[in-house]
ROMAR-429019 format. One record per residue (C-alpha): residue number from 0; x, y, z. Coordinates in nm, 4 decimals. Each point is the difference from the previous one (the first is absolute). Last residue first. Layout:
fido num->NUM east->X north->Y up->Z
...
END
This chain:
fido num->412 east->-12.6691 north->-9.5668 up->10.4678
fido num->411 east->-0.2081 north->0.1922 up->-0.2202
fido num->410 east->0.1746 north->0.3521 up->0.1696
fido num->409 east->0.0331 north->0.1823 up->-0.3575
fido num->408 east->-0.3316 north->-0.0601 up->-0.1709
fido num->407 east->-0.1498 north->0.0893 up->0.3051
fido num->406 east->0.1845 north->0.3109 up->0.0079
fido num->405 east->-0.0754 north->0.0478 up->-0.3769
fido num->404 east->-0.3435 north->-0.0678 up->0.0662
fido num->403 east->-0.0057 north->0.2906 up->0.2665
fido num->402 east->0.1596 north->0.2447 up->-0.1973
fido num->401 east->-0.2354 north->-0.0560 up->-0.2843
fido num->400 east->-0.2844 north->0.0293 up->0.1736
fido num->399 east->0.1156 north->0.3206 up->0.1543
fido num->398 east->0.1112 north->0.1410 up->-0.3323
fido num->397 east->-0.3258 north->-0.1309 up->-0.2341
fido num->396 east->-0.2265 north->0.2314 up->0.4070
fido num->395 east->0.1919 north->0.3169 up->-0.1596
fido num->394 east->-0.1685 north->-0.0964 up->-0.3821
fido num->393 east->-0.3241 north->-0.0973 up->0.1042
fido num->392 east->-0.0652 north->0.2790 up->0.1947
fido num->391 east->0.1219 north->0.2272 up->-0.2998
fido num->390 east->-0.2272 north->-0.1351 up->-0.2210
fido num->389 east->-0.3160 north->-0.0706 up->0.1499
fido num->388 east->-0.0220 north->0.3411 up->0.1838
fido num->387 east->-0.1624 north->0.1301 up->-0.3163
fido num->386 east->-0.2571 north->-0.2650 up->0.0182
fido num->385 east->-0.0931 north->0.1913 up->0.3471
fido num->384 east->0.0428 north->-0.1920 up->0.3361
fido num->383 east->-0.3968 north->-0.0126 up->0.1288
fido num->382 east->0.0916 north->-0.2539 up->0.2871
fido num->381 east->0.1788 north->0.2758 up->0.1694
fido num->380 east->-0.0211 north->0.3196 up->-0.1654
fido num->379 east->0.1444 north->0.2492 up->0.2457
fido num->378 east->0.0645 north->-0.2918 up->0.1962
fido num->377 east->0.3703 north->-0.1206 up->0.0584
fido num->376 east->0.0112 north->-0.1084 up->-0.3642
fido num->375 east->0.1424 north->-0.2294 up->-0.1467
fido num->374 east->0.0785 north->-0.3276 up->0.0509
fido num->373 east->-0.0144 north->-0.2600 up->0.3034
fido num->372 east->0.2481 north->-0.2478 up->-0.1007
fido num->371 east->-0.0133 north->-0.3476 up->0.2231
fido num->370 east->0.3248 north->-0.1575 up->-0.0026
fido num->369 east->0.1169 north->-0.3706 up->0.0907
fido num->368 east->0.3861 north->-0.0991 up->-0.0494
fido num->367 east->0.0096 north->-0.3267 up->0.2251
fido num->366 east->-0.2908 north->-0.2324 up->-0.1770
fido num->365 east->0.0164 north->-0.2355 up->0.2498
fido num->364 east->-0.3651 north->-0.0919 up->0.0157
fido num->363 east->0.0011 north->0.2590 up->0.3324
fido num->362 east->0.0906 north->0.2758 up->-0.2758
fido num->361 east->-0.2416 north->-0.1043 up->-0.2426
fido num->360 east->-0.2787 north->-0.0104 up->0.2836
fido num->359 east->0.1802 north->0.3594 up->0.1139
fido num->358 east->-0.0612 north->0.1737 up->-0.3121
fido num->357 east->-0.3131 north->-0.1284 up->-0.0981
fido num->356 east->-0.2101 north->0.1403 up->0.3190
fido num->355 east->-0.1895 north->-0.1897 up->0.2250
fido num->354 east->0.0251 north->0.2384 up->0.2962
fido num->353 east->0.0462 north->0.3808 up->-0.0500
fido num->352 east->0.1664 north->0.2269 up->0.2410
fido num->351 east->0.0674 north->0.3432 up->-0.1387
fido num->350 east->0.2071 north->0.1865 up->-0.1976
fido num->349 east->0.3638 north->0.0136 up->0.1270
fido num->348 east->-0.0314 north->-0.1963 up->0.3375
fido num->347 east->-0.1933 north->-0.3030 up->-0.1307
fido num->346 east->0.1159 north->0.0064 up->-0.3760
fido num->345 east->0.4052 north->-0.0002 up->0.0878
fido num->344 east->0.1545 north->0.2602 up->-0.1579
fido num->343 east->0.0746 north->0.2580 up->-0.2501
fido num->342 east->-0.1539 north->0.3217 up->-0.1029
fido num->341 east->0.0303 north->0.1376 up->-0.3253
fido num->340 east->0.0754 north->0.3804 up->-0.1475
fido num->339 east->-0.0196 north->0.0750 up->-0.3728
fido num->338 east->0.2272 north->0.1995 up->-0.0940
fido num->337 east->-0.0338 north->-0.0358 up->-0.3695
fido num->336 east->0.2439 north->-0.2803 up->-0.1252
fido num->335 east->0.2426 north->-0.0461 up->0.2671
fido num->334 east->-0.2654 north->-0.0511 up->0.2828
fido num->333 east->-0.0876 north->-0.3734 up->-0.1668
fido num->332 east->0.3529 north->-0.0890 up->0.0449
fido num->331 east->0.0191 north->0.1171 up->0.4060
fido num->330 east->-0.3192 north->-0.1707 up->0.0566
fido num->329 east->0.1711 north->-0.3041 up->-0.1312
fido num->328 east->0.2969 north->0.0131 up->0.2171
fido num->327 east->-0.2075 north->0.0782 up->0.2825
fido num->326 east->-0.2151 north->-0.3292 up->-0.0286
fido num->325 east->0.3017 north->-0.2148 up->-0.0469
fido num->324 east->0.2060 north->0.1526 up->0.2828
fido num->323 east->-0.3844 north->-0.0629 up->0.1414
fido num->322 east->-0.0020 north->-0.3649 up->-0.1069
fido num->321 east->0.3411 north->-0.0453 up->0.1672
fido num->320 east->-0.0488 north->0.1250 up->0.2687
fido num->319 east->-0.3024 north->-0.1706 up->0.1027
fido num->318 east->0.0641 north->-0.3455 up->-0.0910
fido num->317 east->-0.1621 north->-0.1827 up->0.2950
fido num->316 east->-0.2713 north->0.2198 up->-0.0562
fido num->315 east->-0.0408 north->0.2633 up->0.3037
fido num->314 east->-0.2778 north->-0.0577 up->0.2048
fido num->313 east->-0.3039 north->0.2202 up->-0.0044
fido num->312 east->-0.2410 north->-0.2612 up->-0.1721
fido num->311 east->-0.2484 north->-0.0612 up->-0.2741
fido num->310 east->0.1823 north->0.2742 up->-0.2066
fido num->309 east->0.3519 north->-0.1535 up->-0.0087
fido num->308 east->0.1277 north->-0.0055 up->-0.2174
fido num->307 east->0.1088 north->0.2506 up->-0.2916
fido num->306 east->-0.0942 north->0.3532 up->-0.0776
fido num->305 east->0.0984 north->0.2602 up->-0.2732
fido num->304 east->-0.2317 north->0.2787 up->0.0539
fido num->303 east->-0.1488 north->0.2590 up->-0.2653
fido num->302 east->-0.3602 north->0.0095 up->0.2005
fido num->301 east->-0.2139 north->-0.0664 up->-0.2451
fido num->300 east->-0.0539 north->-0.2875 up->-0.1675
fido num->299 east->0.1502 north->-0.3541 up->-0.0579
fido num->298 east->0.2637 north->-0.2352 up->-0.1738
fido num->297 east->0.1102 north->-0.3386 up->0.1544
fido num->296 east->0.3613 north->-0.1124 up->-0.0545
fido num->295 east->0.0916 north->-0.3645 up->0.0731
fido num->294 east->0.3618 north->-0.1112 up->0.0020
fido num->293 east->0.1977 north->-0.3767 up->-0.0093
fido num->292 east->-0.2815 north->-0.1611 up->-0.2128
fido num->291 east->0.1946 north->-0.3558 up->-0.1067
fido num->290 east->-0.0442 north->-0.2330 up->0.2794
fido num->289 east->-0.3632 north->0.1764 up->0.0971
fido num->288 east->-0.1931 north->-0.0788 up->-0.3741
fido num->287 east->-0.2704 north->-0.2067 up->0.1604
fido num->286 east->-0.0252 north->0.1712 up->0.2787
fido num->285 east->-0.0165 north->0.3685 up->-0.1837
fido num->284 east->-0.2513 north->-0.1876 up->-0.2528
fido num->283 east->-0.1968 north->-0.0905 up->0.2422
fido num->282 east->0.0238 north->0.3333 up->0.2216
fido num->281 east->-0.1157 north->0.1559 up->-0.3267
fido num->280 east->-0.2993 north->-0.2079 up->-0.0888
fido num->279 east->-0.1176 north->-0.0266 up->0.3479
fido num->278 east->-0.0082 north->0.4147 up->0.0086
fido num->277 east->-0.1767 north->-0.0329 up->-0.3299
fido num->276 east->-0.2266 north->-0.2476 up->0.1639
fido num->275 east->-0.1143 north->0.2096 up->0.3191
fido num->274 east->-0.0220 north->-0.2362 up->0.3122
fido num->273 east->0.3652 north->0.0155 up->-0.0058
fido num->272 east->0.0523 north->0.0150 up->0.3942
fido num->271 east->-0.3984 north->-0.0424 up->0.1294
fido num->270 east->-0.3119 north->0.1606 up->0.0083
fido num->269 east->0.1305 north->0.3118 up->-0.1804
fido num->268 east->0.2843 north->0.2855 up->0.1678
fido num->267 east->-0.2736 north->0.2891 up->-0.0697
fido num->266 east->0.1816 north->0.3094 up->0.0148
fido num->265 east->-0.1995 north->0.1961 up->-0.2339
fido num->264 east->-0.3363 north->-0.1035 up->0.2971
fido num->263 east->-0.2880 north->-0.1796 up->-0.1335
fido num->262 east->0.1281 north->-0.3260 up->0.0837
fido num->261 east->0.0651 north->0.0703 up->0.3689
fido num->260 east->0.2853 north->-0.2153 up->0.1231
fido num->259 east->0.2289 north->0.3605 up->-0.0452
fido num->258 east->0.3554 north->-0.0208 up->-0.0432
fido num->257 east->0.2905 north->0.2292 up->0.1375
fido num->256 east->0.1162 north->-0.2062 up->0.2478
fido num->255 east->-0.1212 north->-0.4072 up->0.0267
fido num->254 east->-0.2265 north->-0.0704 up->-0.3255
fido num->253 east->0.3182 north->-0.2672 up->-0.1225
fido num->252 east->0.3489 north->0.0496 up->0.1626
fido num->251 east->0.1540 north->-0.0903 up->-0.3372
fido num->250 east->-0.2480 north->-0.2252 up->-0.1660
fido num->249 east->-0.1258 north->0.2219 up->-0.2867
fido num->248 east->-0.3741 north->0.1594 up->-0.0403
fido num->247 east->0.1243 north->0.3238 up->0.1912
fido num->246 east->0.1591 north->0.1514 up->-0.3221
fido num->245 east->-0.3179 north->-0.1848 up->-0.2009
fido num->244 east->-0.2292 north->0.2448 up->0.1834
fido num->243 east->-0.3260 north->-0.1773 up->-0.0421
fido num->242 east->-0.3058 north->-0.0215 up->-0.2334
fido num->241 east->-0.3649 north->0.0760 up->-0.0088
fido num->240 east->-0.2635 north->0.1088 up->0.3044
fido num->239 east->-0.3108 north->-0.1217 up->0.0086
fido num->238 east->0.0502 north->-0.2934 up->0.2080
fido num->237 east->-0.1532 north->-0.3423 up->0.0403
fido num->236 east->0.1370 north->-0.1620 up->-0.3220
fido num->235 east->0.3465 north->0.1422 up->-0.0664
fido num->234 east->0.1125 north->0.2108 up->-0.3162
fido num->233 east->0.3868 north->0.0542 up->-0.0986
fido num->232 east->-0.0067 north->0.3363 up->-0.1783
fido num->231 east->0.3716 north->0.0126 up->0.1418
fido num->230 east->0.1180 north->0.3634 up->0.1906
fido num->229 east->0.0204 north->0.3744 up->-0.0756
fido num->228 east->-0.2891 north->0.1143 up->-0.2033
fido num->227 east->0.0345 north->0.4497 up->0.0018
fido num->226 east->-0.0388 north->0.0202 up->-0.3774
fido num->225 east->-0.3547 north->-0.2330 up->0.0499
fido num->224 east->-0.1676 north->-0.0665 up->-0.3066
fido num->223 east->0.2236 north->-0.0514 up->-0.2622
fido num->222 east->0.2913 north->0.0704 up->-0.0511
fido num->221 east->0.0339 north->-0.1251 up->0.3803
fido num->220 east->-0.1697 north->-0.3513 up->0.0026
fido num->219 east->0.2513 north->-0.0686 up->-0.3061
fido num->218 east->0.3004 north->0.0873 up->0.2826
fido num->217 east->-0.2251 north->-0.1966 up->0.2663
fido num->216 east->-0.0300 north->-0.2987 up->-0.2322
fido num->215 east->0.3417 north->-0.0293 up->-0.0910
fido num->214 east->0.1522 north->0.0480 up->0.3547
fido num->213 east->0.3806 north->-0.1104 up->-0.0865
fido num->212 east->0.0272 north->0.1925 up->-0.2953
fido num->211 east->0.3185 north->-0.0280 up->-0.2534
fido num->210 east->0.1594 north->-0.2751 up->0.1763
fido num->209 east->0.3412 north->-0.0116 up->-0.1057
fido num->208 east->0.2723 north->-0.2847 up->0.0764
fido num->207 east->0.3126 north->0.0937 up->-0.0692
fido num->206 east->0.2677 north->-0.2548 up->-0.1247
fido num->205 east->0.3556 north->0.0304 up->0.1055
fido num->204 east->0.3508 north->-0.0454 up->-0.1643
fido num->203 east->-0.0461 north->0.1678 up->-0.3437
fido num->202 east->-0.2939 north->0.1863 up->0.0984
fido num->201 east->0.1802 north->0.2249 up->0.2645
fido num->200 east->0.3303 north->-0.0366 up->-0.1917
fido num->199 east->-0.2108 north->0.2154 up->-0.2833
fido num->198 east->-0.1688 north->0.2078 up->0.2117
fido num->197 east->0.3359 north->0.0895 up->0.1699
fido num->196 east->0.1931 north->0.0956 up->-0.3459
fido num->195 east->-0.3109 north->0.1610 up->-0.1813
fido num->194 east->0.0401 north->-0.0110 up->-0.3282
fido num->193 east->-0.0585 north->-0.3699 up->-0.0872
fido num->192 east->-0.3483 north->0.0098 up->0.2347
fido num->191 east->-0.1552 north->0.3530 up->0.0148
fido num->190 east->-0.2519 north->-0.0306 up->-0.2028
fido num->189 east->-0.1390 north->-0.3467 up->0.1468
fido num->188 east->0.0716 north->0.1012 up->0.3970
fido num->187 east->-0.0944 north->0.3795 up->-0.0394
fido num->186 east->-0.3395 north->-0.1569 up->-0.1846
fido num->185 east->-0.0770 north->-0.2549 up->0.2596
fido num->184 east->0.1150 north->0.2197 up->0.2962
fido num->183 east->-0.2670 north->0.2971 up->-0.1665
fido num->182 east->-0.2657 north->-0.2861 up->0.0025
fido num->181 east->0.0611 north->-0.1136 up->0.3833
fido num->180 east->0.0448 north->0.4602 up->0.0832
fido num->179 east->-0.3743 north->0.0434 up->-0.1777
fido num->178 east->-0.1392 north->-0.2877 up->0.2531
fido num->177 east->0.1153 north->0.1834 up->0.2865
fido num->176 east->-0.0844 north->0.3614 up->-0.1287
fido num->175 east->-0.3611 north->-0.1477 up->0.0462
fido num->174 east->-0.0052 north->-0.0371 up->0.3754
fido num->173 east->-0.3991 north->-0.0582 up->0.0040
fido num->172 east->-0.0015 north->-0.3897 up->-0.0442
fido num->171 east->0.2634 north->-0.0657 up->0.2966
fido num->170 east->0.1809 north->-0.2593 up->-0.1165
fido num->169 east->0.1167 north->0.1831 up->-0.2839
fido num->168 east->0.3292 north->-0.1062 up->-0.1424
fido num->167 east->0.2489 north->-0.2861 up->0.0970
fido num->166 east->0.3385 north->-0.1300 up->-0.0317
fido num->165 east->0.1722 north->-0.2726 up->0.0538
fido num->164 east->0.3937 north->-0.0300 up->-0.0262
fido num->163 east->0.1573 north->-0.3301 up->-0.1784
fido num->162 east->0.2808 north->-0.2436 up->0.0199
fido num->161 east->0.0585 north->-0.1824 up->-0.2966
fido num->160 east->-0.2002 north->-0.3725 up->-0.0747
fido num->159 east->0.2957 north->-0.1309 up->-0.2442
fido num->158 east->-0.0619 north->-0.0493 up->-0.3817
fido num->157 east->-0.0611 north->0.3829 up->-0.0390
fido num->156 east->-0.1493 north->0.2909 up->-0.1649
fido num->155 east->0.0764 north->0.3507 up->0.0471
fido num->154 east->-0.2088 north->0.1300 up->0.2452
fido num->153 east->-0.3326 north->0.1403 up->0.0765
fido num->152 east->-0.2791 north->-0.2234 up->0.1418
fido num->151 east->-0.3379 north->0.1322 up->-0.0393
fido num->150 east->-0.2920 north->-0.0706 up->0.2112
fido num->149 east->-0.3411 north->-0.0635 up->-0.0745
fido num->148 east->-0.2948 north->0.0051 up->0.2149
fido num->147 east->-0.2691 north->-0.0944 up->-0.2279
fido num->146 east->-0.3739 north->0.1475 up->0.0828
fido num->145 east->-0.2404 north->-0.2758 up->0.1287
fido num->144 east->-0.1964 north->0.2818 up->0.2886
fido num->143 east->0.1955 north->-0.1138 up->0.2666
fido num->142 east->0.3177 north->0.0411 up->-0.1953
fido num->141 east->0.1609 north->-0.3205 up->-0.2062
fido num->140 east->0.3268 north->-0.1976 up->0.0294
fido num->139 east->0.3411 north->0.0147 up->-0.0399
fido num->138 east->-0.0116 north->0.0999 up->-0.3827
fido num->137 east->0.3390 north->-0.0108 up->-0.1331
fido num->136 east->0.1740 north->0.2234 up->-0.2440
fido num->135 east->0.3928 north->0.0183 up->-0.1612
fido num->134 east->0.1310 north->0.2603 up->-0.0771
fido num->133 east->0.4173 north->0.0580 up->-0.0875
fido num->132 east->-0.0228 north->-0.1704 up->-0.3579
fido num->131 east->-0.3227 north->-0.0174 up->-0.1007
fido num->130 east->-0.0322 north->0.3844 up->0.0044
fido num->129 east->-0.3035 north->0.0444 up->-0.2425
fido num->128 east->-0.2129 north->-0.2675 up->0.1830
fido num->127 east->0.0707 north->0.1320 up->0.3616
fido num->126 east->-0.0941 north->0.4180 up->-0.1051
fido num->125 east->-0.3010 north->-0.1379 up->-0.2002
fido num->124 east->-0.1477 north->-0.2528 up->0.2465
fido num->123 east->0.0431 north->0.2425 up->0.3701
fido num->122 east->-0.1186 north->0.3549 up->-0.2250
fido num->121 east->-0.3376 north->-0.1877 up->-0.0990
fido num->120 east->-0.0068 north->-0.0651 up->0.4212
fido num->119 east->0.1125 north->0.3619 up->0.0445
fido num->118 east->-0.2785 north->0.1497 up->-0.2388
fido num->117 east->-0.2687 north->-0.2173 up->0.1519
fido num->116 east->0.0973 north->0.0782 up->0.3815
fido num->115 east->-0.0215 north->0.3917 up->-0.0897
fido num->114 east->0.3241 north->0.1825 up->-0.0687
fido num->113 east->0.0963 north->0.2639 up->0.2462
fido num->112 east->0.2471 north->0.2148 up->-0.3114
fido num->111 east->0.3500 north->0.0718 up->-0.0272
fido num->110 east->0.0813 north->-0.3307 up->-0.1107
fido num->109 east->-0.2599 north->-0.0387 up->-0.2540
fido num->108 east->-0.2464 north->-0.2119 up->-0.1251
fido num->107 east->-0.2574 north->0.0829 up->-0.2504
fido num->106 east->-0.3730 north->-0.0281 up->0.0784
fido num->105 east->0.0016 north->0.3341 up->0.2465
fido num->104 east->0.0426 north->0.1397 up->-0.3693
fido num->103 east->0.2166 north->0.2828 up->0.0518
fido num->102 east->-0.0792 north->0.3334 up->0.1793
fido num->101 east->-0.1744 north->-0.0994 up->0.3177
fido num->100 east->0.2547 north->0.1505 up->0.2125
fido num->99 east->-0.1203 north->-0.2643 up->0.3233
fido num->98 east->0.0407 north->0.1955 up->0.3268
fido num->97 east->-0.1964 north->0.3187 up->-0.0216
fido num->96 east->-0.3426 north->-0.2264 up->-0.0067
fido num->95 east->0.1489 north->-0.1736 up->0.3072
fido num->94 east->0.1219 north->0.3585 up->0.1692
fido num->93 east->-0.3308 north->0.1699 up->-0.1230
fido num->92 east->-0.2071 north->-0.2781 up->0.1931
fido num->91 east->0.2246 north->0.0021 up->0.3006
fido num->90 east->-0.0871 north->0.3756 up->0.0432
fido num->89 east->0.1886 north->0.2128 up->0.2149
fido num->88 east->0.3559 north->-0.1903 up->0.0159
fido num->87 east->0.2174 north->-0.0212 up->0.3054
fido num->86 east->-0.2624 north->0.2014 up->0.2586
fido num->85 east->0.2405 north->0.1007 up->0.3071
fido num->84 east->-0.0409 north->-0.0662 up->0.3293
fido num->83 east->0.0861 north->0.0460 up->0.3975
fido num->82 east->-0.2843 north->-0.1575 up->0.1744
fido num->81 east->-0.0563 north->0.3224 up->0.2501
fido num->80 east->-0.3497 north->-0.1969 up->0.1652
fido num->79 east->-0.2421 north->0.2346 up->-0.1447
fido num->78 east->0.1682 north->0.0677 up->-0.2615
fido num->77 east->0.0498 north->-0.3510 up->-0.1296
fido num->76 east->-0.3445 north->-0.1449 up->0.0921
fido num->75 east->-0.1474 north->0.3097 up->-0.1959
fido num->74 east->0.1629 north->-0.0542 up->-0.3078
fido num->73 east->-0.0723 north->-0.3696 up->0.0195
fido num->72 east->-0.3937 north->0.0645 up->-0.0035
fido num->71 east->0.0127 north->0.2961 up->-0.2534
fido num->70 east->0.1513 north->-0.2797 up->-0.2535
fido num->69 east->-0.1770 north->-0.2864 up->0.0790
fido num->68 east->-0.2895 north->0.0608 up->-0.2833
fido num->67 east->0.3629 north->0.0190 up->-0.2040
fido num->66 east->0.1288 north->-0.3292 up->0.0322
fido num->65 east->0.3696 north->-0.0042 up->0.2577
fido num->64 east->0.3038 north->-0.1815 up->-0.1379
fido num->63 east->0.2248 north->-0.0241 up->0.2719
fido num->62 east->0.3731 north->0.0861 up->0.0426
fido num->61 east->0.1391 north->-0.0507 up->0.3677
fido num->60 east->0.3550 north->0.1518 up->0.0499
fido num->59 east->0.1741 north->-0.1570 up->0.2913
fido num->58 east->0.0543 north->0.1337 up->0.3217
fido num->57 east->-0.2588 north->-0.1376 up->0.2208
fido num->56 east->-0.1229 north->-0.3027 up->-0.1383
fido num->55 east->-0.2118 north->-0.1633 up->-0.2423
fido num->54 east->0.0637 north->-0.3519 up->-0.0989
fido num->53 east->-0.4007 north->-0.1234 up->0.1625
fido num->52 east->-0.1199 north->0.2785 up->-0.2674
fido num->51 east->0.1148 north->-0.1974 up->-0.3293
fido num->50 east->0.2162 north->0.0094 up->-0.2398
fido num->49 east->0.2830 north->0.2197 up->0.1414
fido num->48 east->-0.0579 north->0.2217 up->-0.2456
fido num->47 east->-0.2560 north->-0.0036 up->-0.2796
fido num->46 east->-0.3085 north->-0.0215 up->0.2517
fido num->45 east->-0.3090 north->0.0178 up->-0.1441
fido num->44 east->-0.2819 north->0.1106 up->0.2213
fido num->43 east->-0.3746 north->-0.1223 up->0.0301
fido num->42 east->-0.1004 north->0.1309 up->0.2845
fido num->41 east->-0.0461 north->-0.0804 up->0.4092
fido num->40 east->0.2540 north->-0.3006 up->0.0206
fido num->39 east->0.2589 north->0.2712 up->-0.1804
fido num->38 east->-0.0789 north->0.3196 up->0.2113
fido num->37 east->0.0263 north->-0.2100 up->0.2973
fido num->36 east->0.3693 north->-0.1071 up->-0.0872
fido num->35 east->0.0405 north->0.3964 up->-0.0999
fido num->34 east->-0.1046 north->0.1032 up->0.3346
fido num->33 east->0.2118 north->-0.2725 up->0.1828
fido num->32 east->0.2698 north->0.1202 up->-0.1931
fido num->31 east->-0.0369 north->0.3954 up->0.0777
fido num->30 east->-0.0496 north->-0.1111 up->0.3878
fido num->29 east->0.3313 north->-0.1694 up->0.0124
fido num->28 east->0.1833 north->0.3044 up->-0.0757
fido num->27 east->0.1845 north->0.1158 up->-0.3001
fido num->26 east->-0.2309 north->-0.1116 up->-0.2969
fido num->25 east->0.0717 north->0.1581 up->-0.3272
fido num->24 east->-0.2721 north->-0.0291 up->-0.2569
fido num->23 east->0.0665 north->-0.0225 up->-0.3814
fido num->22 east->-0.3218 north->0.0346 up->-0.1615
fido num->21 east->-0.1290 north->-0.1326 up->-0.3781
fido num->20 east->-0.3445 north->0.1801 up->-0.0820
fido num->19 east->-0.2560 north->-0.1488 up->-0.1516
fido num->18 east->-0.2125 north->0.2747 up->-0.2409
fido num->17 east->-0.1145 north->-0.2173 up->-0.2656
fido num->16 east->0.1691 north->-0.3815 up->0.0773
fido num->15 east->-0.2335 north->-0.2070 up->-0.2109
fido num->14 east->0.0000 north->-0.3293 up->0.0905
fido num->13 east->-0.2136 north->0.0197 up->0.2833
fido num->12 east->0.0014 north->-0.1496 up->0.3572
fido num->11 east->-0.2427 north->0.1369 up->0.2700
fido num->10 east->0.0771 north->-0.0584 up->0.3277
fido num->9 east->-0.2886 north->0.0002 up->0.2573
fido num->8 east->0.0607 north->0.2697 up->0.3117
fido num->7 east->-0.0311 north->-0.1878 up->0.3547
fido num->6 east->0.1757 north->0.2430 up->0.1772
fido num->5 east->0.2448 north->0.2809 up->0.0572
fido num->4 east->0.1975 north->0.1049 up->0.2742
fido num->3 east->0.1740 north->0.3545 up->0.0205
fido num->2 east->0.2764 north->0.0300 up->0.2819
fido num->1 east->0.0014 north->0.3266 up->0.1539
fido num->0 east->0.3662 north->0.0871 up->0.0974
END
């Protein structure tokens, strides 16, 4: 096997993805990874899954993101070293343009649509002030850049503090379909309520916390510069290079496996546990709330996974079983409803390992019924879901979420 080196070529980063190709390479031998790890310090490549070169290995499918002046360059590496591959989606730029049906105003809200960061905050104050009764609002502090983090609470009021579930949408600023599923819960939770025998004991005895997007400045960052943004816009004097991953920003394990210290890298874990201020907003809050939050859901994309801790480590969670009987049951409701296939298990061994991440901070808190959801799709679109994948994604991921709040709801104490 001839092993094809490259060097010292200068990355160029546009907006403007003409002509990028998305790959899916399968290393079997040791040589294809350290290939594709030099491939990565050598050019500017995105990797969509695992996040970042140091998490390739043999065996696992590697998708990357590769710009088109690259293009003849990667082809080349690949054959000449017999890099199985496949090219996922021929031009990222047609795939984002083929995205978004631009049909209605993109000024008008809608469920089945990626709203921008100013629709979904006018969304936020209309759909809480016209349901007094089960909404409530609360702003838990600001973004980097001063925009309000505001979550809803969802439940039917009380005198007594109930016993809530947490959940979140869009930490990572380019997993759109996550922020679309946090609006869809809000409207399946509201229209649903009265009719709906579960949804109603759901908000009768509980209180859900939502948190429509996590990473507000990436997700604006996203519409509109940068589709492919993926961490905080936090800024640091000294370095050029903005923002950090803020699902390696919390202190589980912090910048140990699966984290990069360098802050231009997607994986950035920040200069310190909660260095970003929406991820100190959150774990605030979380602390602050702990007697009362008994489950915390995260929502993501791609991968169509079900995962729970740990990530930052290989060793079983001292609930294992349980959270996979959980984990399985849930997959099991979201496949009734179109076939859709999940994977469950723990983050490290399922996925891959990831230090810092949400899901096991809430878990070592206490919070015992901790999920990450990684929706669709296994890569044929990838970050670039479709708006006409809204609907039914949302809809099979309502039956997991549902049967994991009613098993909360039903093992309180």
């Amino acid at each position: 096997m001839r092993v094809f080196l490259l060097f010292g070529l200068v990355a160029v980063a546009l907006a403007d993805f003409e002509g990028e190709k998305v790959f899916r390479l399968k290393p079997v031998l040791d040589e294809h990874v350290t290939i594709i790890k030099q491939l990565a310090r050598s050019i500017e490549v995105d990797f969509w899954r695992p996040d970042s070169p140091e998490l390739v290995t043999i065996d696992i499918d590697v998708d990357i993101r590769v710009p088109a002046i690259y293009l003849d360059m990667v082809y080349t590496i690949l054959q000449q070293n017999d890099i199985e591959h496949e090219v996922l989606i021929e031009d990222v730029q047609a795939a984002v343009h083929a995205q978004v049906d631009n049909k209605p105003s993109p000024r008008a809200h809608s469920y089945t649509k990626y709203n921008t960061w100013d629709v979904i905050q006018s969304w936020i104050s209309s759909i809480s002030s016209s349901n007094p009764s089960l909404i409530s609002r609360q702003v838990i502090g600001n973004t980097y850049e001063g925009r309000p983090m505001t979550i809803l609470k969802l439940g039917q009021k009380s005198s007594a503090n109930k016993p809530a579930i947490f959940l979140d949408c869009g930490i990572h600023a380019r997993e759109w379909i996550s922020p679309a599923f946090c609006q869809w819960f809000v409207k399946e939770a509201l229209s649903t309520y009265g009719n709906d025998a579960q949804m109603t004991s759901l908000l009768n005895d509980m209180d859900v916390f939502v948190l429509p997007v996590f990473n507000i400045d990436g997700y604006d960052y996203t519409h509109k510069s940068n589709r492919m943004w993926r961490k905080t816009r936090s800024k640091r004097s000294g370095s050029n290079c903005f923002g950090a991953d803020p699902n390696r920003n919390f202190d589980a394990g912090w910048c140990s496996m699966g984290a990069s210290n360098n802050p231009c890298s997607d994986t950035f874990c920040g200069y310190t546990p909660e260095s970003e201020i929406e991820v100190k907003n959150v774990a605030d809050f979380i602390r602050k709330n702990r007697s009362i939050i008994k489950g915390y859901l995260t929502i993501h994309s791609y991968s169509q996974l079900l995962l729970f801790p740990y990530s930052y480590t290989y060793d079983l969670a001292a609930d294992h079983s349980e959270l996979m009987k959980v984990a399985e049951g849930a997959s099991t409701a979201l496949r009734s409803l179109y076939g859709t296939r999940y994977t469950s298990g723990p983050g490290a061994t399922t996925i891959y390992p990831a230090a810092g991440g949400s899901d096991d901070w809430a878990y070592d808190l206490g919070v015992k019924y901790s999920f990450t959801f990684e929706l669709r799709d296994t890569g044929r679109y990838g970050f670039l879901l479709p708006e006409s994948q809204i609907k039914p994604t949302c809809e099979e991921t309502m039956l997991a979420v549902k049967y994991i709040a009613s098993y909360v709801q039903k093992n309180l104490y």
